[in-house]
Structure formats: C-alpha cells, structure tokens
C-alpha positions in Angstrom: -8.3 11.8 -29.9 -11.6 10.7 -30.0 -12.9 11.9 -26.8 -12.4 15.8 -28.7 -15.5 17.7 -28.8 -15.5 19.0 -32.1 -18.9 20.7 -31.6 -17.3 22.5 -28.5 -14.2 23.1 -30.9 -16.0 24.4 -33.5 -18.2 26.9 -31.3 -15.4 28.2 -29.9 -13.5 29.0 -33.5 -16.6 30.8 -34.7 -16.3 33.0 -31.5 -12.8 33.6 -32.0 -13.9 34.8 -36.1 -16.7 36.6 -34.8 -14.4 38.5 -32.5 -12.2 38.9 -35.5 -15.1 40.2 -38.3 -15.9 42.9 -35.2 -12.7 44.2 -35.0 -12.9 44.8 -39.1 -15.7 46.2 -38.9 -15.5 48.6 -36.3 -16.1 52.2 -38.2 -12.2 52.7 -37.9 -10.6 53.7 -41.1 -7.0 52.5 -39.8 -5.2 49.5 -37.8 -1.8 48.9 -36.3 0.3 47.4 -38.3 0.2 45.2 -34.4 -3.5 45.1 -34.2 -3.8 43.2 -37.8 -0.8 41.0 -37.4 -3.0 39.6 -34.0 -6.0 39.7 -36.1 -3.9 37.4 -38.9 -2.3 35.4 -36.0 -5.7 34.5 -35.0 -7.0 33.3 -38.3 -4.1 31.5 -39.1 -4.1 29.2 -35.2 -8.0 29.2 -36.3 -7.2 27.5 -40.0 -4.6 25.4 -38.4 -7.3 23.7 -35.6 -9.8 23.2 -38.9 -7.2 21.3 -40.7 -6.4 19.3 -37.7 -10.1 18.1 -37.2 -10.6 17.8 -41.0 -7.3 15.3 -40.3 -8.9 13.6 -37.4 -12.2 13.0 -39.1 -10.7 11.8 -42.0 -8.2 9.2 -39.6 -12.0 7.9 -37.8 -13.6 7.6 -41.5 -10.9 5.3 -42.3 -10.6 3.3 -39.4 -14.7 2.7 -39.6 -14.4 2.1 -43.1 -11.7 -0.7 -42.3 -13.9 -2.3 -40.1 -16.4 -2.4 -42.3 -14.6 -4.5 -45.0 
C-alpha cells in the first residue's frame, strides 16, 4: 500500500466534490429524489477513501515510529 499516490487520490476526490458542490448549486430549485441519492452515494464512497488513507497513514506513522525506538 505504499506505492498509493495519495496526492493523485486526493486530487481526484476534490474533483469528484467539486462535481458534487456544482450540481447543488446549479439555480435549480428541485432534485430527484435519484439525482440526490447519487449525489449522497458519491460523498459517502468519497468519505469512505479519506478514512482509508487517514488508516494507511496512521499504519506508516507507526511502523516509522517503531523503527525509531
């Protein structure tokens, strides 16, 4: 897991929220009930990859804090 780009990751979740806040903000007054559930679905697989890295990260902290002591 350390060859993951988390750079490239990470660019590519703040397109995928970009392409998210547009939809919202789009001078439409009303959604799908379709069209938000994708929008959720999207935020949600979004959080999920953040907490995934956060996990990663946290996994590499400890390993180079064990070879440290």
């Amino acid at each position: 897991m350390q060859d993951l780009d988390i750079e490239a990751v990470l660019a590519e979740l703040g397109g995928n929220i970009e392409g998210v806040a547009r939809q919202l903000t789009r001078k439409r007054r009303t959604y799908s009930l379709n069209e938000l559930e994708s929008l959720r679905q999207t935020l949600l697989s979004n959080a999920g990859t953040i907490e995934a890295i956060i996990r990663i990260q946290k996994h590499d902290m400890g390993e180079s804090l064990a070879e440290i002591t």
